[in-house]
C-alpha positions as CSV (number, residue, x, y, z in Angstrom):
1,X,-2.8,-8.2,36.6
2,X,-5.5,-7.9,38.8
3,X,-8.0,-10.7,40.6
4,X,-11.6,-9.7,41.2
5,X,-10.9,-10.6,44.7
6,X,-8.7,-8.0,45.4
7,X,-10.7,-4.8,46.1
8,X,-8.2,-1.9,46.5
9,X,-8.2,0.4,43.4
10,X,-5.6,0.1,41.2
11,X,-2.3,2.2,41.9
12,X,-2.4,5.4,39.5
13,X,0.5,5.0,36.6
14,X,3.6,6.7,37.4
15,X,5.3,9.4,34.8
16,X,8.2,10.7,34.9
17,X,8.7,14.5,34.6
18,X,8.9,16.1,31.6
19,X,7.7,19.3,29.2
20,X,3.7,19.5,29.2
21,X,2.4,16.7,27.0
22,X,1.0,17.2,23.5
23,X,-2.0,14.8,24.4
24,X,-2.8,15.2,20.5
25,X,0.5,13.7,19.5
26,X,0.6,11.1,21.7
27,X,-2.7,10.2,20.2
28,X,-1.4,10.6,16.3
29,X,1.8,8.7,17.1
30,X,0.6,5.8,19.5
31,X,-2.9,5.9,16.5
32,X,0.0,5.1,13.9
33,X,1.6,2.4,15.7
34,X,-1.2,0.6,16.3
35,X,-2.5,1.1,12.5
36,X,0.8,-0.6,11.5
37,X,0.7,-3.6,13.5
38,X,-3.2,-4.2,13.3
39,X,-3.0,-3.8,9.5
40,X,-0.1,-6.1,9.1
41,X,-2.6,-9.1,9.9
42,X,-4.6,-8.5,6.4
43,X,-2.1,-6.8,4.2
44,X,0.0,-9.6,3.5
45,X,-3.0,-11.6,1.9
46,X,-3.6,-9.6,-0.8
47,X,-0.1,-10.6,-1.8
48,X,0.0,-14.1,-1.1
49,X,-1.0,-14.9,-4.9
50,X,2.5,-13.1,-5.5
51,X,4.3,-14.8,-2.8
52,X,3.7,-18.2,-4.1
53,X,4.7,-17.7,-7.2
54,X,8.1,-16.0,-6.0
55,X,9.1,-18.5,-3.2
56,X,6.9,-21.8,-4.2
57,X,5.3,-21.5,-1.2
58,X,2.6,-24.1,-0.6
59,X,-0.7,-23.8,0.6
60,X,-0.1,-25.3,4.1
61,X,3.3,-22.5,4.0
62,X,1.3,-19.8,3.0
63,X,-1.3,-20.6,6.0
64,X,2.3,-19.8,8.4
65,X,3.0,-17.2,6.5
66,X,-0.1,-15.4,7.5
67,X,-1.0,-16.8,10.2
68,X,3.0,-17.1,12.1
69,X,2.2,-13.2,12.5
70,X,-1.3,-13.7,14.2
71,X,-0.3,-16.7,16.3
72,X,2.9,-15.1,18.2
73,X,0.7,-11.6,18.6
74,X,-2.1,-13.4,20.4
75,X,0.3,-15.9,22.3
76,X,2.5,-13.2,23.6
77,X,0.0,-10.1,24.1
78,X,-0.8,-10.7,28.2
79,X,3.1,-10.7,29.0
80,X,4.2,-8.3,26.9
81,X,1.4,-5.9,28.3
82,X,2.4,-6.7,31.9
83,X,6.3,-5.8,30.9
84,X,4.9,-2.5,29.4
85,X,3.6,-2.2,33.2
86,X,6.1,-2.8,35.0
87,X,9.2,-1.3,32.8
88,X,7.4,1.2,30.9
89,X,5.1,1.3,28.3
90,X,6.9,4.2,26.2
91,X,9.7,1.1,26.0
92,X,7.5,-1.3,25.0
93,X,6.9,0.5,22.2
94,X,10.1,1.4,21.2
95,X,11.2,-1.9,21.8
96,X,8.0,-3.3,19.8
97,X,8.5,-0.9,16.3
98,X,12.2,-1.4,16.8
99,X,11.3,-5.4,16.5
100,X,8.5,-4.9,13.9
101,X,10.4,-2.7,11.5
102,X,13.5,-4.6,11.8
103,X,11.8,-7.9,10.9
104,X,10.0,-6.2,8.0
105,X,13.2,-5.1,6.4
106,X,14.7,-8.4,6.6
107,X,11.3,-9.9,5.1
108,X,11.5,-7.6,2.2
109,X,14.7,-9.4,1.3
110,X,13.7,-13.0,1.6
111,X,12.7,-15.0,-1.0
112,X,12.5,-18.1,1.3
113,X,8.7,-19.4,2.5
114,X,10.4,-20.7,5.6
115,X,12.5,-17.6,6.4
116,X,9.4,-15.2,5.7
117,X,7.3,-17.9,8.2
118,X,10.0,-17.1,10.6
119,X,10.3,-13.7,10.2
120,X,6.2,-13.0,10.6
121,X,6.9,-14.7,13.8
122,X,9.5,-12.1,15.2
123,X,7.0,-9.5,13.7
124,X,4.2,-10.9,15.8
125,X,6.7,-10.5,18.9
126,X,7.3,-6.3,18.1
127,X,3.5,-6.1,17.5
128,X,2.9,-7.9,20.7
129,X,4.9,-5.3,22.6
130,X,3.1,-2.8,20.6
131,X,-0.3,-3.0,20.9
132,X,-1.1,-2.8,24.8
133,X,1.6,-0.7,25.0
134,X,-0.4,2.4,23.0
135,X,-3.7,1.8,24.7
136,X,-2.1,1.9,28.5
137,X,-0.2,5.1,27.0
138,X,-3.5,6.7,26.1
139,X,-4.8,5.9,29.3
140,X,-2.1,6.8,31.6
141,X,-1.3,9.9,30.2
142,X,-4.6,11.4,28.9
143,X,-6.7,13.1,31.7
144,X,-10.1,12.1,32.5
145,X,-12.2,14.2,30.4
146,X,-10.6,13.5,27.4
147,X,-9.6,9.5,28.2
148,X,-12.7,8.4,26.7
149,X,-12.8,10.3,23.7
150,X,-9.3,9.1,22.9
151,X,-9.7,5.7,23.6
152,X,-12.9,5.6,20.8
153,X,-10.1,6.8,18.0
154,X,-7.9,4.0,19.2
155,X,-10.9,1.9,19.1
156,X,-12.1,3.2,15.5
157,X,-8.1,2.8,14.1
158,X,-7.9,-0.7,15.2
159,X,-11.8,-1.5,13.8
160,X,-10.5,0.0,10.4
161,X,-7.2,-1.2,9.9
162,X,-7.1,-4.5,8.5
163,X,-9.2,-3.1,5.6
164,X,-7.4,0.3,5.2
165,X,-4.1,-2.2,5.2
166,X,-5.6,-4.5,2.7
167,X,-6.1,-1.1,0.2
168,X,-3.0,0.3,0.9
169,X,-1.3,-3.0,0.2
170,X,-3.6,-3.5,-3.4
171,X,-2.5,-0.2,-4.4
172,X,1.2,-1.2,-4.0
173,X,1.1,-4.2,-5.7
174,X,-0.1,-2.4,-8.4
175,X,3.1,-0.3,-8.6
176,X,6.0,-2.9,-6.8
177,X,6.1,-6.4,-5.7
178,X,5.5,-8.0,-2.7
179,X,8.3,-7.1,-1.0
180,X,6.7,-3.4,-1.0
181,X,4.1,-4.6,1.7
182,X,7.1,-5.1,4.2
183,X,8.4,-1.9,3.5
184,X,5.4,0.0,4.1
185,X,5.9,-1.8,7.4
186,X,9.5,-0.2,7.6
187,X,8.0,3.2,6.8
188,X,5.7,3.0,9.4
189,X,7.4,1.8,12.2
190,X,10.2,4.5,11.7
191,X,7.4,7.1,11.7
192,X,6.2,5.8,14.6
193,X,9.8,5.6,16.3
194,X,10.0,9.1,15.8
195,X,6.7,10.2,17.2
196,X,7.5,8.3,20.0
197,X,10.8,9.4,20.9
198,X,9.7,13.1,20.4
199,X,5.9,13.3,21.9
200,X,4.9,10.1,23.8
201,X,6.1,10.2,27.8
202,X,7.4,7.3,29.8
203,X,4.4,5.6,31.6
204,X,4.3,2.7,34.1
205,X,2.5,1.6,36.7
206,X,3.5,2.3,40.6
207,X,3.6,-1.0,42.0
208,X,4.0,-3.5,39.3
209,X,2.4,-7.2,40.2
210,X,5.5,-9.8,39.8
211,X,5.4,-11.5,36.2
212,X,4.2,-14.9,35.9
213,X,6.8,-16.5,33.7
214,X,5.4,-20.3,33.7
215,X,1.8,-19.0,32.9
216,X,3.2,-16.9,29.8
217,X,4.9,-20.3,28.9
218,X,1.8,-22.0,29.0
219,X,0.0,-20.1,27.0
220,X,2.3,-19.8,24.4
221,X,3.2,-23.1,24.5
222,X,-0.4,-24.4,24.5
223,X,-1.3,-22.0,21.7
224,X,1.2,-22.8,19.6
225,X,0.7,-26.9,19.5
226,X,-3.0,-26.2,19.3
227,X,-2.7,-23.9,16.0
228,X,0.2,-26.0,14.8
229,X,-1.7,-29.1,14.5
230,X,-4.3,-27.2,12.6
231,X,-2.4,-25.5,10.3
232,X,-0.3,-28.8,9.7
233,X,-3.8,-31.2,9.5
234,X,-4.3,-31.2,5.2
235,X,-0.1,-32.6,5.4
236,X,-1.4,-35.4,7.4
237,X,-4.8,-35.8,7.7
238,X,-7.7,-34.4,10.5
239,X,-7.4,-38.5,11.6
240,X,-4.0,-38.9,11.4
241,X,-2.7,-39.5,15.6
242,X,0.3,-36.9,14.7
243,X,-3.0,-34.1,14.0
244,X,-5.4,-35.8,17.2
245,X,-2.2,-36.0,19.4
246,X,-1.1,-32.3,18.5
247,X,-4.3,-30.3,19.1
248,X,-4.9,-33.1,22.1
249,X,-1.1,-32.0,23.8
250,X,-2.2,-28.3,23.2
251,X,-5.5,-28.4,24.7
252,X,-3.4,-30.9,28.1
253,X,-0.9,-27.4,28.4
254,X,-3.7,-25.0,28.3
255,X,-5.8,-26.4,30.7
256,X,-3.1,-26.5,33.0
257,X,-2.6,-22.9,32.2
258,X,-5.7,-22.4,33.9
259,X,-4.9,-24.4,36.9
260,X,-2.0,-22.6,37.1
261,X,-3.5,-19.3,37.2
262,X,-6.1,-20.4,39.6
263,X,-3.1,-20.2,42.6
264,X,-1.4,-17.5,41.6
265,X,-2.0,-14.2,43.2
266,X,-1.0,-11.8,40.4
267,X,-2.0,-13.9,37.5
268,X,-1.7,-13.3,33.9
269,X,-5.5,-14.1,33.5
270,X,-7.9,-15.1,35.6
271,X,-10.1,-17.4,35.0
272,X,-12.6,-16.6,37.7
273,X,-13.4,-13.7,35.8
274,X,-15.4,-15.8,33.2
275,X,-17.7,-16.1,36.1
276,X,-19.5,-13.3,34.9
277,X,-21.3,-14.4,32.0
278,X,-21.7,-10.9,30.4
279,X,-17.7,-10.6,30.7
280,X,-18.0,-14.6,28.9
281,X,-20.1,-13.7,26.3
282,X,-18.3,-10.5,25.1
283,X,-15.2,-13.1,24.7
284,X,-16.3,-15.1,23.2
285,X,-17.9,-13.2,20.9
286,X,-15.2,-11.1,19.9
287,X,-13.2,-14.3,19.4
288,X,-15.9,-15.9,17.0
289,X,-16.6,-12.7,15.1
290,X,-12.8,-12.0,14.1
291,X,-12.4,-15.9,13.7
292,X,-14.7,-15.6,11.0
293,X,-13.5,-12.3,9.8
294,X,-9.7,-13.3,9.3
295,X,-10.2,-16.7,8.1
296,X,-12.7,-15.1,5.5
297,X,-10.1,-12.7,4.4
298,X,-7.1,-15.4,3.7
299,X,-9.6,-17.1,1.6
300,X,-11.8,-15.1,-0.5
301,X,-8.3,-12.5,-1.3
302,X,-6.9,-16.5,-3.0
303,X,-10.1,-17.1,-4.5
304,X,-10.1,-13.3,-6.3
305,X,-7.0,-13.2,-7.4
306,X,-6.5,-17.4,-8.4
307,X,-9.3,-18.0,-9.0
308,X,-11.5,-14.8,-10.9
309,X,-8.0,-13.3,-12.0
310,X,-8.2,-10.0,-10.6
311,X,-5.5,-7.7,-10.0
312,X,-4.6,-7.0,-5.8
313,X,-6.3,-3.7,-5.5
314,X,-9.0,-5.0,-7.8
315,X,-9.1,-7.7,-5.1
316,X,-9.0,-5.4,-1.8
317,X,-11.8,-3.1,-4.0
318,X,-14.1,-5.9,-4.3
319,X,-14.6,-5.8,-0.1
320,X,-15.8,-2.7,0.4
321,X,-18.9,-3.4,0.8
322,X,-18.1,-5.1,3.9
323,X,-17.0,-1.9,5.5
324,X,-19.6,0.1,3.8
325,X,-22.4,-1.8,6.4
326,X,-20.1,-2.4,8.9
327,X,-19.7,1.2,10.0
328,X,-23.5,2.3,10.1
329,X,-24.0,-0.8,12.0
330,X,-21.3,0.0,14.6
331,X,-23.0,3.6,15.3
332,X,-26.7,2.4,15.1
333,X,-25.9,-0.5,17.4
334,X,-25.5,1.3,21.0
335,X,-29.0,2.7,20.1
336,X,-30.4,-0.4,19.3
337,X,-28.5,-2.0,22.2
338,X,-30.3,1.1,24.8
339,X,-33.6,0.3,23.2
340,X,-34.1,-3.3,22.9
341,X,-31.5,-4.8,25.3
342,X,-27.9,-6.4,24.3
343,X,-29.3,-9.4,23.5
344,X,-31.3,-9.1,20.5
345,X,-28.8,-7.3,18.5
346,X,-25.9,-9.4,19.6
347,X,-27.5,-12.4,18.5
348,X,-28.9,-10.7,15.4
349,X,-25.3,-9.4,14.4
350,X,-24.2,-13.1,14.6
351,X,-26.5,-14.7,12.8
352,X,-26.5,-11.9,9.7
353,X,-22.8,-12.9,9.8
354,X,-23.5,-16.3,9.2
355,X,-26.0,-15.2,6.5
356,X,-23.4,-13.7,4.7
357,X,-20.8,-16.8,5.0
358,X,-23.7,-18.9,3.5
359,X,-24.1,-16.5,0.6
360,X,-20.6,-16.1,-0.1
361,X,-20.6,-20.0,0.0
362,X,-22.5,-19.9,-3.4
363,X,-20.1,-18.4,-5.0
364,X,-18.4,-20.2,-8.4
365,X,-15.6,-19.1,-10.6
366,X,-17.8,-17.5,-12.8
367,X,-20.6,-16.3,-10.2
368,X,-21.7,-12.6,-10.8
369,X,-20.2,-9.8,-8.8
370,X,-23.4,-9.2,-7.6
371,X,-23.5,-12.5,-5.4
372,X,-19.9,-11.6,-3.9
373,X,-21.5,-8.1,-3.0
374,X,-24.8,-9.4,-1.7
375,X,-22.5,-11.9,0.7
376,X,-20.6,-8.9,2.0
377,X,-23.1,-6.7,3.0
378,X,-24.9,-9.1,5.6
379,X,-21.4,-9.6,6.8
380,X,-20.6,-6.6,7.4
381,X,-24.0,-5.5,9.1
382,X,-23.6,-8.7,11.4
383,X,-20.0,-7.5,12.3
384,X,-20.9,-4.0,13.0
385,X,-23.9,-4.9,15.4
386,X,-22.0,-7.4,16.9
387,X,-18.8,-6.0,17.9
388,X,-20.2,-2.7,20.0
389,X,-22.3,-5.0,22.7
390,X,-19.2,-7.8,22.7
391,X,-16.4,-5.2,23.2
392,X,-19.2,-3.0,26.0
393,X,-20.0,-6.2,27.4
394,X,-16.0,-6.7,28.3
395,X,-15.0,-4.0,29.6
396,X,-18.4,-2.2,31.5
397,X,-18.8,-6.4,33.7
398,X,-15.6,-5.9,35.3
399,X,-14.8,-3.3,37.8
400,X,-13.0,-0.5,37.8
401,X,-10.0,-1.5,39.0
402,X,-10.1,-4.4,36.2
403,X,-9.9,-2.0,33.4
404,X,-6.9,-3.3,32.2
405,X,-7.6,-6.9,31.9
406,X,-10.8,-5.9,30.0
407,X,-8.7,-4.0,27.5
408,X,-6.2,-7.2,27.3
409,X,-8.9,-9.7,27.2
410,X,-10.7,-7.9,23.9
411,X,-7.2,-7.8,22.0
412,X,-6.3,-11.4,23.2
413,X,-10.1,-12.5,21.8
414,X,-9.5,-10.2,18.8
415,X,-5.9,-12.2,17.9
416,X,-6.6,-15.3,18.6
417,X,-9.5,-15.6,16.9
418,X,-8.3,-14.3,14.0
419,X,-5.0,-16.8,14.4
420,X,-8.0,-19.6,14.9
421,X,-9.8,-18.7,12.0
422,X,-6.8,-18.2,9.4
423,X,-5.3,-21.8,11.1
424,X,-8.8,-23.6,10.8
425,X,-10.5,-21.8,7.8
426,X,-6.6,-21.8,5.5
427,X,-6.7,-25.9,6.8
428,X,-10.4,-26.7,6.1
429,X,-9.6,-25.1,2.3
430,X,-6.1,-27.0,1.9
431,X,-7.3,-30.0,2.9
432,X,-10.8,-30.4,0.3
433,X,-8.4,-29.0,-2.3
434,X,-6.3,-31.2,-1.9
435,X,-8.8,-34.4,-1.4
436,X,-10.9,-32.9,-5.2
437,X,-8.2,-32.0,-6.8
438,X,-8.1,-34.7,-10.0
439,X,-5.6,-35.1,-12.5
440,X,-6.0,-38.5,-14.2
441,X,-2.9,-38.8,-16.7
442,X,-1.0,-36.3,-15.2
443,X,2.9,-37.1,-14.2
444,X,3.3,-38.0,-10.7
445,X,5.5,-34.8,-10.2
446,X,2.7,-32.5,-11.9
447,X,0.3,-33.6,-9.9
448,X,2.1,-33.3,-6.8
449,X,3.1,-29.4,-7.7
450,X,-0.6,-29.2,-8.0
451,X,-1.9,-30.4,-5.6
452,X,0.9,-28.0,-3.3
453,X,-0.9,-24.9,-4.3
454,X,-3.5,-23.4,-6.7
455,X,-1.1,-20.8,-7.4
456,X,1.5,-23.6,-8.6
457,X,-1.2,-25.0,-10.5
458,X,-2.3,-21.8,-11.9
459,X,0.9,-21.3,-13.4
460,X,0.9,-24.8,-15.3
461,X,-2.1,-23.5,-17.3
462,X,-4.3,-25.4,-19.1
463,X,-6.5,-28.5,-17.8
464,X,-4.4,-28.4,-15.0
465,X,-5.1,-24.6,-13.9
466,X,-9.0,-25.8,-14.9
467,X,-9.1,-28.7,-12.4
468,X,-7.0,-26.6,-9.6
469,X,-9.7,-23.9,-10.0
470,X,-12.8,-26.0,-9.6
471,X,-11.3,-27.7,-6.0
472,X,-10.3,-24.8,-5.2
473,X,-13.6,-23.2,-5.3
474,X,-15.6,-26.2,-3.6
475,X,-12.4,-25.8,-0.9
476,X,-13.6,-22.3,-0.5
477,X,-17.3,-23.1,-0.1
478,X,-16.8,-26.2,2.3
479,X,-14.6,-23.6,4.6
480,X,-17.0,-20.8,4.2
481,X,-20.0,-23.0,5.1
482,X,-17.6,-23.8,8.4
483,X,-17.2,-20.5,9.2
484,X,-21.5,-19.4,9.1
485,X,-21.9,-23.1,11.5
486,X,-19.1,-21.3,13.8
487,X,-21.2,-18.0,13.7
488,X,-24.1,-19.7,14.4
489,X,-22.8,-21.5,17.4
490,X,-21.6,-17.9,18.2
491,X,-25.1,-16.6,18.1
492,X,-26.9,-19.4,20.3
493,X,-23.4,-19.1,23.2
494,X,-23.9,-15.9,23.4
495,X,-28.1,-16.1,23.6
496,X,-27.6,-18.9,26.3
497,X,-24.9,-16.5,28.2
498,X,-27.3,-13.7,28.3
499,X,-30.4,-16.0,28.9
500,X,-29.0,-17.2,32.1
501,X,-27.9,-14.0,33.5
502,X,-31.3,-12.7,32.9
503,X,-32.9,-15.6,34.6
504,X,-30.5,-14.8,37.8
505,X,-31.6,-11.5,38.3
């Protein structure tokens, strides 16, 4: 990738000859790709009520199983992009679906927590490969006057995924098991395997930078202990040295992942591109708002089917009023955004987001749909006002010759954060659930099961399912509550970002 000190333009991608393209099916097929690996993030929740109860996975291993997927995407995304550069991006995504569906049919016949952990890891690795790879396809390939137009139905498929994923996935569960969620993946990836071999040419750029290997490392390496640690912290305890030491380690590799990059010519990232606070802000942003977002998900899909006792698509019905304010927002926010300035929409998107996590907060076993739906619909406004000036603010700070980086840092901000927010979020919830849960009189080994998982609990019945339900729920709350204080921090980084700049000028 690119530094901002180098000022030639970058070299245009080279494609090799071929029949005319069908610049609509490369849309549809690389569009379908990148549904299946962006919904694969929220599906699997709906089913994790399901999975529990089929492979006695605990709360902790159903954090991994969710979040093994998010982590390896994020971790891996800025190398596998550059390979798609330098070897060809129609191979990284025949490589990626190859790996994705390939890992989804072997998940579909595990009934291990461990082995599906490990096999949402390889899937992360496909989608990895994936995901850059369809964007720099649409790019490459598309001419000018229709690049733009192409890369806002790229942008709306991967905005609407996770919650078309989660309906898809409801729907399913009504009909199959679990293990249906993985084949959807199967059916997907094949589809897209197709497409691709018949419609989508080979891309790549002309003059490839050299790949830094050790800064990949760190960054994997550094994300991995950091979110590791987290996920791990109800097992031992947020005080415990192993928890301190872990994140501690992580946070020691990553910084020298940035002094790495700093003396490298071609790095991965760089980090004097956070110079520009606009560029700053929109990561940060984006990283906060789908921290939030995911970590909200893995929750509230528990606490509806646990918890309330509703059925998945029952479950994955009950959000819609999230999307339903999230899309007017999106649309009425470059308007507002032209009128008034970034700033006060931004900030105002962040801070309805946190509005809604405080509402949702409220919410009891018994509450009231009503609550649930007056929680959404501030959240999903926040999201949709939020999201256009963070993802604008990205891409239009950096030149044009930094194009790609922008498009790599808003899908590394988009992953991570939703890896951070599953990791902290899933550990904040195991961790109070674990510290209320009380079962005086209980056998040592009943209380143990209990205290593993709601969904163990759940299936003891009785006072035991009753006490399970109530920590549960003030698990939920304390973690919700987290996640409107991280919004809120969002809202006043992002006010200070844009403050300053203005002052500069």
């Amino acid at each position: 990738m690119l530094t901002p000190q180098q000022q030639s333009p970058a070299p245009a991608p080279a494609q090799t000859a071929g029949p005319a393209v069908r610049h609509g099916m490369v849309l549809a097929v690389t569009c379908l790709a990148l549904a299946a690996v962006v919904s694969a993030m929220a599906s699997l929740n709906i089913a994790l009520t399901d999975i529990a109860h089929d492979t006695g996975a605990n709360q902790t291993q159903l954090s991994w199983i969710i979040d093994a997927y998010s982590l390896v995407f994020a971790a891996l995304l800025l190398p596998a992009g550059a390979l798609g550069d330098r070897f060809g991006r129609r191979r990284a995504l025949l490589a990626g679906l190859v790996i994705f569906g390939a890992a989804s049919g072997l998940a579909a016949l595990t009934t291990d927590a461990v082995g599906l952990v490990a096999l949402r890891a390889v899937l992360g690795v496909g989608a990895a490969l994936v995901m850059p790879a369809t964007l720099s396809t649409i790019t490459g390939t598309f001419p000018r006057e229709q690049r733009a137009r192409a890369v806002g139905i790229w942008s709306a498929v991967a905005g609407a995924s996770a919650v078309l994923g989660l309906l898809v996935s409801g729907t399913l569960l009504e009909l199959f098991s679990w293990q249906s969620v993985f084949l959807l993946n199967v059916v997907l990836a094949l589809a897209a395997l197709a497409g691709t071999q018949r419609f989508v040419p080979e891309s790549a750029e002309a003059a490839p930078p050299p790949l830094d290997v050790v800064g990949a490392v760190l960054v994997a390496v550094g994300l991995a202990v950091v979110v590791y640690s987290i996920i791990e912290a109800p097992e031992h305890g947020w005080s415990d040295p192993v928890t301190l030491g872990g994140i501690g380690a992580g946070l020691v590799v990553l910084a020298g992942f940035v002094a790495w990059e700093l003396t490298r010519r071609h790095p991965l990232l760089d980090p004097r591109l956070f110079r520009n606070l606009r560029f700053t802000a929109g990561s940060v942003s984006i990283t906060l708002q789908f921290f939030t977002f995911f970590g909200f998900i893995f929750v509230i899909m528990q606490y509806l089917q646990l918890v309330r006792g509703d059925s998945a698509l029952v479950a994955a019905l009950s959000i819609l009023p999230m999307p339903a304010t999230m899309m007017p927002a999106s649309r009425l926010s470059p308007g507002l955004t032209a009128r008034f300035g970034a700033r006060g929409p931004w900030v105002l998107g962040l801070l309805s987001v946190a509005l809604g996590m405080v509402v949702l907060a409220q919410l009891e076993g018994d509450s009231p749909y009503w609550l649930m739906a007056a929680g959404l619909l501030p959240l999903g406004a926040g999201l949709g006002l939020a999201m256009t000036p963070a993802t604008t603010a990205i891409t239009d700070s950096l030149p044009k010759a930094l194009q790609n980086v922008g498009s790599a840092m808003n899908d590394l901000s988009r992953e991570l954060g939703g890896a951070l927010g599953i990791a902290v979020l899933g550990s904040v919830l195991g961790s109070t659930y674990r510290d209320r849960i009380s079962l005086p009189g209980a056998p040592a080994h009943v209380a143990e099961a209990a205290r593993s998982s709601l969904a163990a609990a759940t299936s003891m019945g009785g006072t035991v399912m009753e006490h399970a339900r109530t920590a549960f729920v003030e698990g939920m709350q304390t973690a919700l509550l987290a996640a409107a204080a991280v919004a809120v921090a969002g809202a006043f980084v992002v006010a200070g970002l844009l403050r300053r700049r203005s002052g500069r000028r």
